[in-house]
C-alpha positions in Angstrom: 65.0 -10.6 11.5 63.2 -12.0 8.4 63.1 -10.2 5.1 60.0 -9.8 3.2 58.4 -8.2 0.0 55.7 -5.5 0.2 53.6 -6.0 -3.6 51.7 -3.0 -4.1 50.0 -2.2 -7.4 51.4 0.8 -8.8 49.0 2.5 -11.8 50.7 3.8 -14.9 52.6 7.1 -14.1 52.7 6.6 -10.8 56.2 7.2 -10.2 55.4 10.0 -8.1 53.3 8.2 -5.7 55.8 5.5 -5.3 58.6 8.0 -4.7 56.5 9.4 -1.7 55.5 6.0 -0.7 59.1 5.2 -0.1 59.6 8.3 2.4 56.6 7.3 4.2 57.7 3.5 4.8 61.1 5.1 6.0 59.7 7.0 8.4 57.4 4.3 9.6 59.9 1.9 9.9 61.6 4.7 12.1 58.7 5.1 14.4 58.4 1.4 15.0 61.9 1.0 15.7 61.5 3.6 18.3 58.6 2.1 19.9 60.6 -1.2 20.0 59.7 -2.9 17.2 62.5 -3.3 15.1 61.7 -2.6 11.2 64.5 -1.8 8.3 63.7 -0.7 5.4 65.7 -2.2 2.3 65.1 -1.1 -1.0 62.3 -0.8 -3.3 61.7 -1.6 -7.0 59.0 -0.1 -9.6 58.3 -2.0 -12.2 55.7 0.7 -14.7 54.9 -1.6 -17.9 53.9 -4.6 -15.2 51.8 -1.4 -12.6 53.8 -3.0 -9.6 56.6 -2.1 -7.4 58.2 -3.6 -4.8 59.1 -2.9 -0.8 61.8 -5.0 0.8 61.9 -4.8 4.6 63.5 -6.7 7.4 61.0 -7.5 10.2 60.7 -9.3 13.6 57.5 -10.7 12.1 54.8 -10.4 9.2 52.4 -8.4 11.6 55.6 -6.2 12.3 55.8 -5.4 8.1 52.3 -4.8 7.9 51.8 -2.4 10.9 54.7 -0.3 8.9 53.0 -0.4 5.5 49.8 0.6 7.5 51.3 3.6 9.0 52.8 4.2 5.4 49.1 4.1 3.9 50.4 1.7 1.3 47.9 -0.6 0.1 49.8 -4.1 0.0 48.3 -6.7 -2.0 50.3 -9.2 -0.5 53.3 -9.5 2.5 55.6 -12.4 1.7 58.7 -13.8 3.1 61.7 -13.4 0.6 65.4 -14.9 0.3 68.2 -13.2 1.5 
């Protein structure tokens, strides 16, 4: 599996929202796993001052990562490959 970094922009005092955000992308990796495509979810990183945060997945594939931040209704502004 590749690893890759969800970008989302997170608005001020949205701490909150990424909290939940996190459950949901845990629980849509879950479901894809169970359906056969593998998905794990890493860790994630807010950063407030810069309005970003973070998602780091492992995924067969970039269509894999994005199906899981879809079912997670998290609004990517970019899917990249990142270093492991």
């Amino acid at each position: 599996m590749q690893r890759y970094a969800v970008e989302v922009y997170s608005p001020r005092g949205g701490s909150e929202e990424f909290r939940l955000s996190i459950a949901r992308l845990r629980q849509a990796a879950r479901a894809l796993t169970q359906e056969g495509t593998p998905i794990k979810y890493r860790r994630s990183l807010f950063l407030p001052t810069d309005e970003t945060s973070f998602h780091i997945l492992d995924g067969s594939s970039y269509e894999a990562v994005s199906e899981a931040a879809k079912r997670a209704a998290i609004d990517a502004a970019r899917i990249v490959e990142a270093a492991q």
